[in-house]
Residue frames relative to the residue before (quaternion, step in Angstrom):
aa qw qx qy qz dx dy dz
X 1.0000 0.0000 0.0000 0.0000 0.00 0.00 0.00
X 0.6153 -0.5735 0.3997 0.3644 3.55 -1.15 0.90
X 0.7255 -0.3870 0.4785 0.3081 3.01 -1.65 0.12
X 0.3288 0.8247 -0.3937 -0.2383 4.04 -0.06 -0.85
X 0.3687 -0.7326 0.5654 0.0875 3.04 -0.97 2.20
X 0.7187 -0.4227 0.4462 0.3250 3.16 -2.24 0.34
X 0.6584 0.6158 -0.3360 0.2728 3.44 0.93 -0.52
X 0.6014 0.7138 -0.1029 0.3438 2.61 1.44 -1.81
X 0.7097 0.4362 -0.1124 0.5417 3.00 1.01 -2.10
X 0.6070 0.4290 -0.5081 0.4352 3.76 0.15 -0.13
X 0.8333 0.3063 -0.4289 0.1669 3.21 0.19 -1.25
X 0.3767 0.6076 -0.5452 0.4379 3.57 1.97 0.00
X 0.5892 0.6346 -0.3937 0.3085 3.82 0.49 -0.73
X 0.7756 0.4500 -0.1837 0.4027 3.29 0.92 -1.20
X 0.4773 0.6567 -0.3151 0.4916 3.38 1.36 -0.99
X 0.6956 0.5711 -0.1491 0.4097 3.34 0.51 -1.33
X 0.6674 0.4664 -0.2421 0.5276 3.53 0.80 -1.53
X 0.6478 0.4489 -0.5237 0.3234 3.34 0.57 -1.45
X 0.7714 0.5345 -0.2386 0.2495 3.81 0.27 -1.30
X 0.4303 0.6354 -0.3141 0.5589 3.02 1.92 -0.14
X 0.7538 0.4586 -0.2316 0.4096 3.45 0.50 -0.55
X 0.8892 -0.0205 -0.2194 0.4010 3.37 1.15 -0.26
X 0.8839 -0.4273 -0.0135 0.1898 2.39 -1.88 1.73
X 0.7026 0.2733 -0.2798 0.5945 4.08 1.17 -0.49
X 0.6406 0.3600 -0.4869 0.4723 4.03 0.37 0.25
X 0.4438 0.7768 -0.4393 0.0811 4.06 0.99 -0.93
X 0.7727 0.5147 -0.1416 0.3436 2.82 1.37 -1.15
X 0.7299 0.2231 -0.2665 0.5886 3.24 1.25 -0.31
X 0.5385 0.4193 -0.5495 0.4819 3.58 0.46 0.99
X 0.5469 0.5223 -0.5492 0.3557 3.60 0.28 -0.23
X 0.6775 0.5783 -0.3244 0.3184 3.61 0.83 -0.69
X 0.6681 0.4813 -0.2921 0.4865 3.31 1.91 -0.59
X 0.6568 0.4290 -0.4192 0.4570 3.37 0.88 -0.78
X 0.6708 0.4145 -0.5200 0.3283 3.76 -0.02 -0.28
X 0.3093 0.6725 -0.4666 0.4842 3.98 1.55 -0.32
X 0.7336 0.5059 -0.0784 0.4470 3.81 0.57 -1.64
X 0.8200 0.1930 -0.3261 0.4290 3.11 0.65 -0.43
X 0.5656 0.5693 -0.5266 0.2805 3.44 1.36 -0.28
X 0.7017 0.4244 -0.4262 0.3820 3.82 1.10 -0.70
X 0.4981 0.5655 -0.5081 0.4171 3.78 0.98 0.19
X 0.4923 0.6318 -0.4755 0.3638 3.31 0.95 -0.34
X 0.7331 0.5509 -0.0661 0.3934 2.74 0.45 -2.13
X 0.7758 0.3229 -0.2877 0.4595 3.78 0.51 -0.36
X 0.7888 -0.2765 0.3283 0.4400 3.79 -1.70 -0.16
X 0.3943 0.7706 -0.4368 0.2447 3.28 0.69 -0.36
X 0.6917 0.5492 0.0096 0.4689 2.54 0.21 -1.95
X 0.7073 0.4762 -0.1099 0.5108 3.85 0.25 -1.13
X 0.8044 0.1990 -0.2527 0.4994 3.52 0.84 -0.60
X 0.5801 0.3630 -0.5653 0.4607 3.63 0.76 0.44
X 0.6029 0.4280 -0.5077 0.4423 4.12 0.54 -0.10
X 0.3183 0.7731 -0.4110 0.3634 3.87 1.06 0.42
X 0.8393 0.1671 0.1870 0.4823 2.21 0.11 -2.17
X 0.7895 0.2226 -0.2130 0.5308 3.96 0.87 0.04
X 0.8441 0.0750 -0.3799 0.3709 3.49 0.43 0.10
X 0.4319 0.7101 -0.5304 0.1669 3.86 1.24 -0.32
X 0.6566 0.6613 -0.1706 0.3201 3.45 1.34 -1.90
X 0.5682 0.5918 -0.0843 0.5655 3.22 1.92 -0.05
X 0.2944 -0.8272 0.4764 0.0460 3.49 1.33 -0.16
X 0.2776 0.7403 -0.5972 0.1351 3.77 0.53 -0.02
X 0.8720 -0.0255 0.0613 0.4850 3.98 0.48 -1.11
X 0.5304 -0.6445 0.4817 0.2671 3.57 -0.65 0.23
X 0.7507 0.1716 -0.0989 0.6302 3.62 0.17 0.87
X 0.8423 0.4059 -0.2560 0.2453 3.95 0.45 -0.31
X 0.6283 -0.7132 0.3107 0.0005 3.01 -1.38 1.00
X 0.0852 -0.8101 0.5385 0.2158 3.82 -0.75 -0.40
X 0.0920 0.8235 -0.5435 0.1343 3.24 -1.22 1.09
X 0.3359 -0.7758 0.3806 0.3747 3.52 -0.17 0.84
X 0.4599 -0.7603 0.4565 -0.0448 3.01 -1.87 0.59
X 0.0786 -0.8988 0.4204 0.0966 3.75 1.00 0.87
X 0.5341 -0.5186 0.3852 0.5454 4.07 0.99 -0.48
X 0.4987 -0.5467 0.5747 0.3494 2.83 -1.44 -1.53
X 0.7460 -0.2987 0.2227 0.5520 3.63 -0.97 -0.01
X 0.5088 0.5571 -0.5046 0.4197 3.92 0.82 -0.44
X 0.6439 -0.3067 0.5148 0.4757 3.48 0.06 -1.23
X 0.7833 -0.4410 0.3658 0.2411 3.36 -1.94 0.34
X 0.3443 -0.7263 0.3790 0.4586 3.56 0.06 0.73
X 0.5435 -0.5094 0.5133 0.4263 4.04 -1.31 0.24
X 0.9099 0.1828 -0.2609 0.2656 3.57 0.14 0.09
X 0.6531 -0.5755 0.3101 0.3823 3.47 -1.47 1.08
X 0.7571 -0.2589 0.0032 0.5997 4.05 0.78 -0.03
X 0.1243 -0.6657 0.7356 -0.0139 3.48 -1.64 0.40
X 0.3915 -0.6593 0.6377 0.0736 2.88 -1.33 1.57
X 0.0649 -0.8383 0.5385 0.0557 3.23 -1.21 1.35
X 0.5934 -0.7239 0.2595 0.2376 3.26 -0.45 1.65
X 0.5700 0.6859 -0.2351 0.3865 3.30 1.54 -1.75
X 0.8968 0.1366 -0.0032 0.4208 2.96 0.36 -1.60
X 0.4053 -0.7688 0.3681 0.3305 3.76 1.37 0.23
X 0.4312 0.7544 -0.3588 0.3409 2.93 1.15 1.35
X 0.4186 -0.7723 0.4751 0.0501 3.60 -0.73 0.97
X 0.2860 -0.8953 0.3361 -0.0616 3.45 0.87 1.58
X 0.1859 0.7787 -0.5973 0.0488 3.84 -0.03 0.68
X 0.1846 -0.7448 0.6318 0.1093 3.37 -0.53 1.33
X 0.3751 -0.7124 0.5517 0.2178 3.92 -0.75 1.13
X 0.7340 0.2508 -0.3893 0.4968 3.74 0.22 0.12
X 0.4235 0.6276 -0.4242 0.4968 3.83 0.61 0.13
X 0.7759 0.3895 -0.2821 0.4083 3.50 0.73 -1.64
X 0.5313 0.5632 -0.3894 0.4989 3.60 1.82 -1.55
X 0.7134 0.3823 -0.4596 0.3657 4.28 0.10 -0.36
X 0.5549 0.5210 -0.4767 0.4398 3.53 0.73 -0.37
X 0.7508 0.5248 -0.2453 0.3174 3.12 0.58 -0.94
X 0.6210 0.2293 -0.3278 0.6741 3.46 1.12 -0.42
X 0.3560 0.4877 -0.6622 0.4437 4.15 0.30 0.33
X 0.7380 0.3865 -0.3426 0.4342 3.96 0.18 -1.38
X 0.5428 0.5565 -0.4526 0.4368 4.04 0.78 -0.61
X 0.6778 0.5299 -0.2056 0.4664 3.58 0.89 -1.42
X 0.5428 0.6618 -0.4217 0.2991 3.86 0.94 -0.37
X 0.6216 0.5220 -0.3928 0.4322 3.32 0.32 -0.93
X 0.7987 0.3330 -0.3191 0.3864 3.63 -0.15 -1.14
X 0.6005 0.5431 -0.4380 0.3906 3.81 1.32 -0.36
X 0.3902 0.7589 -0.4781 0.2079 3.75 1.17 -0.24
X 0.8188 0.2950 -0.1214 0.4774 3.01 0.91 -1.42
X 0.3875 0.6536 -0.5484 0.3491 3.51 0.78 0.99
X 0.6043 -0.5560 0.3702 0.4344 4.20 -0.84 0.82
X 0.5407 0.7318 -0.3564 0.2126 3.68 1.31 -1.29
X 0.7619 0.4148 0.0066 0.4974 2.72 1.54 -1.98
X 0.5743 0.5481 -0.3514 0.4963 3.36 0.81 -0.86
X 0.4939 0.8248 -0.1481 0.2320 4.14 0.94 -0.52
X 0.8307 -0.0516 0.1821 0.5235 2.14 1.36 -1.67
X 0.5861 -0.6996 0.2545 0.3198 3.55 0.24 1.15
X 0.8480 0.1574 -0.2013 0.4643 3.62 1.05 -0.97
X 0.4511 0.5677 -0.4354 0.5335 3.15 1.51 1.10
X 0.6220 0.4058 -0.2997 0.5988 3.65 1.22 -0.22
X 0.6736 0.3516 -0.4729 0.4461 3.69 0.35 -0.37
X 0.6308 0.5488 -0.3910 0.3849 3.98 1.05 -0.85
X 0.6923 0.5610 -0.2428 0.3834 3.33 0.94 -0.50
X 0.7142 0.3948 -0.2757 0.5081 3.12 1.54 -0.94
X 0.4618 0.6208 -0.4195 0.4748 3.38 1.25 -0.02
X 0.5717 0.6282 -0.2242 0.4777 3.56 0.65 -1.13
X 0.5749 0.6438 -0.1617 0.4785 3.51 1.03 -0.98
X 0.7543 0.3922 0.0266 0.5258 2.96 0.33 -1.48
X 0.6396 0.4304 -0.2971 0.5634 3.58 0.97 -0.43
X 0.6251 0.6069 -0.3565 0.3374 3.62 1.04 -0.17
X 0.6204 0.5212 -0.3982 0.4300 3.02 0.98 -0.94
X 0.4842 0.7078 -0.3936 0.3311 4.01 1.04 -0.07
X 0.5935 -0.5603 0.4579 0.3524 3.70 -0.47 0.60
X 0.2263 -0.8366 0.2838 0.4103 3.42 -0.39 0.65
X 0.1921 0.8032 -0.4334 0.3608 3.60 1.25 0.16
X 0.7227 0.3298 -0.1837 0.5790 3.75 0.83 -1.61
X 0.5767 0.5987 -0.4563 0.3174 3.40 1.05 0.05
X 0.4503 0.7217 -0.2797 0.4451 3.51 1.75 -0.93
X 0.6470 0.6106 -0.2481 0.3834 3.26 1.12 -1.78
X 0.8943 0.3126 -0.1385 0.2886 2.99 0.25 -1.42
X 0.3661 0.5936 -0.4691 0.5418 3.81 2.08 -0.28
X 0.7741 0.2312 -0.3727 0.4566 4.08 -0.08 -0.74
X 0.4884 0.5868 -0.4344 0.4779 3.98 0.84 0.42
X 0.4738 0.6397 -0.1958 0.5727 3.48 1.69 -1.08
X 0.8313 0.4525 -0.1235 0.2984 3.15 0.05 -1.36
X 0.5347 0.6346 -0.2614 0.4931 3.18 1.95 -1.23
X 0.7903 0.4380 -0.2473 0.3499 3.35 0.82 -1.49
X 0.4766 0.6245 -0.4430 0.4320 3.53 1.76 -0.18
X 0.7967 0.4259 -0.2354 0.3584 3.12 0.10 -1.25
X 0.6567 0.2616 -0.3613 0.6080 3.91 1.01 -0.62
X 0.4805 -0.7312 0.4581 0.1569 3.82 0.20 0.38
X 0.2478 0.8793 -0.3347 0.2309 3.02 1.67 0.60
X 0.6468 0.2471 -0.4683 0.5489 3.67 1.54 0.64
X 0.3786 0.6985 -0.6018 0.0811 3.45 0.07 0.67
X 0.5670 0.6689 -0.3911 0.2794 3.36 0.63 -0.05
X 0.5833 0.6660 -0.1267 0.4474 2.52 1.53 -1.65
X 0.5839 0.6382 -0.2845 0.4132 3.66 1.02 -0.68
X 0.5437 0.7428 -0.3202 0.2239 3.17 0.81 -1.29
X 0.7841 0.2962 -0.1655 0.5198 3.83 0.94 -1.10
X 0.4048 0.7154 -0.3460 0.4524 3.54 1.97 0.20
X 0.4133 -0.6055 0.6164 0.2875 3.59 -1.15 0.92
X 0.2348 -0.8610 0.4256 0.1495 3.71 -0.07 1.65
X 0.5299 0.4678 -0.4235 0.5666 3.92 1.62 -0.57
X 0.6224 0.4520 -0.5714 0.2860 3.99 -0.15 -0.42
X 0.6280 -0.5115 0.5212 0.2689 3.23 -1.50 0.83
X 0.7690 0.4226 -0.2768 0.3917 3.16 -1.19 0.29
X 0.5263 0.6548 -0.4207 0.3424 3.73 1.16 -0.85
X 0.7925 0.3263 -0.2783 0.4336 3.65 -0.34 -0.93
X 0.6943 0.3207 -0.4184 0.4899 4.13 0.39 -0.78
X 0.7109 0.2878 -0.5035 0.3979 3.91 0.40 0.09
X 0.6714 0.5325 -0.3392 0.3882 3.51 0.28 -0.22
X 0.5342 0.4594 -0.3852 0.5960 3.59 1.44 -0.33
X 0.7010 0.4098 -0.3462 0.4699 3.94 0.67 -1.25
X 0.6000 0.4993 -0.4261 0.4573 4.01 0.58 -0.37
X 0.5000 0.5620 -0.3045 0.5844 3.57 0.92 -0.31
X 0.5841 0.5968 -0.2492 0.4905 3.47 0.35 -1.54
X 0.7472 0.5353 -0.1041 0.3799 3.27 -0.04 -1.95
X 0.5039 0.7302 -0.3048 0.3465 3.36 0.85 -1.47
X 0.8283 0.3503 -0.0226 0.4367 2.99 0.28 -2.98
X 0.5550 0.5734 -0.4289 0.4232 3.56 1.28 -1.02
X 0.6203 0.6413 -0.1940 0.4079 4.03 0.78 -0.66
X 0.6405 0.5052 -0.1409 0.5609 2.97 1.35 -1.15
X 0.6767 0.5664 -0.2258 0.4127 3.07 0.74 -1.60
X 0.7350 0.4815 -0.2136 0.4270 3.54 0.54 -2.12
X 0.5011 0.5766 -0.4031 0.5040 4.13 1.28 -0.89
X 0.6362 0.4705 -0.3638 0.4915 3.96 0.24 -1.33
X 0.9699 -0.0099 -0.0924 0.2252 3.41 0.01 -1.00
X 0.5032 0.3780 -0.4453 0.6369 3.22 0.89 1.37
X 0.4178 -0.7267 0.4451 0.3151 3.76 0.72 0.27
X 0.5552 0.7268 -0.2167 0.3413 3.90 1.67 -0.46
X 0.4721 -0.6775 0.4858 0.2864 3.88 -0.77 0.17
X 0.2529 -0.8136 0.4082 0.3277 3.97 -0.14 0.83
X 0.5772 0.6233 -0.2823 0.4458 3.18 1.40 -0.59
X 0.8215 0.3910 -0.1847 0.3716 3.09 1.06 -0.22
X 0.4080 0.6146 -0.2168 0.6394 2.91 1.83 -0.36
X 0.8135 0.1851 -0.2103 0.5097 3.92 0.49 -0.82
X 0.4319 -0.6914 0.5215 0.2518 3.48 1.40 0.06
X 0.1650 0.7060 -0.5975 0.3426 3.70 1.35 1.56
X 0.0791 -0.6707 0.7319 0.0909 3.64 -1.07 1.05
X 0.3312 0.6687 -0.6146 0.2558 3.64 -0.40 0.89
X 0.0525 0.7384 -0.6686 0.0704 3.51 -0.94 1.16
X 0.4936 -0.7436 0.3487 0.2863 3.46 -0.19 1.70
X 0.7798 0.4995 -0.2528 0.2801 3.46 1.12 -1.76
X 0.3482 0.7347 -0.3612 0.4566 3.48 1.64 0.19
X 0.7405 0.4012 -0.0147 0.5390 3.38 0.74 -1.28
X 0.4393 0.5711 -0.5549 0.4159 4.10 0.67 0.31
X 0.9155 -0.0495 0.0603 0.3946 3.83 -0.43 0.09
X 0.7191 -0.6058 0.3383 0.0397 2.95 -0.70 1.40
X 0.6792 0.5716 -0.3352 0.3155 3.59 1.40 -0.09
């Protein structure tokens, strides 16, 4: 039996997700990707991203990460979800593939009134942007980096001088966070700059306050 790399398995991941998502294929792909995710479960996979992105992070004593396809209903609506029960660190693969083309889709949504409105809906969006141009693989990375910073609440401080009802506040301030470790992380082990490598123009202090 093959080897099975991170590469490999996403792009079976994505293929899958894409058809998961729409409405006349949903039904017979859901039956393959959970097929996919039960042997991702089951292999190194799994074991070496909670290694290397959430152990170093301490979130729970004893818990884990595995991906998560739904049930017969359909794909769950979200890109991961910490589960308390079982101290588990959920990555739903077709959740992450929509974020990921959501961030492809940013750019042209700048110049919609929706966004343009509203300060922490334009900065999330333009951020989102800018995360596209990222392989989507490093997207994976950084949704369970996301997810870390939900569950240990590790921007709440940061919020404090934040307009807390505007939209957009918590998912960009959890993914800047995200971003941060993914940076950190991608520098340690490729010796390289991500920002520079993907040619990310994002400069956080630009983006503190709406004025």
């Amino acid at each position: 039996m093959a080897v099975r790399t991170l590469n490999s398995t996403w792009k079976q991941f994505e293929k899958l997700s894409e058809k998961c998502l729409q409405p006349k294929a949903a039904k017979t792909a859901q039956k393959p990707l959970q097929d996919l995710v039960d042997k991702v479960n089951e292999s190194k996979l799994v074991d070496a991203l909670f290694s290397l992105l959430v152990e170093p992070h301490d979130i729970a004593e004893g818990c884990s990460l595995r991906f998560d396809a739904g049930d017969a209903a359909g794909v769950p609506e979200w890109e991961t979800h910490w589960d308390a029960e079982t101290k588990a660190l959920l990555v739903n693969p077709a959740g992450v593939f929509r974020f990921y083309q959501d961030c492809l889709k940013a750019p042209a949504s700048l110049n919609s009134p929706a966004a343009r409105g509203n300060f922490a809906t334009y900065r999330l969006q333009a951020f989102m942007a800018e995360l596209g141009k990222m392989p989507s693989k490093l997207g994976l990375f950084l949704l369970i980096l996301k997810q870390v910073a939900i569950t240990k609440e590790v921007t709440r401080a940061d919020k404090r001088s934040e307009d807390k009802e505007a939209s957009g506040v918590d998912d960009y301030m959890n993914l800047l966070w995200a971003f941060k470790e993914l940076e950190t992380f991608y520098n340690q082990t490729t010796g390289l700059s991500i920002r520079t490598e993907h040619r990310l123009l994002w400069y956080e202090s630009e983006w503190i306050a709406g004025k």
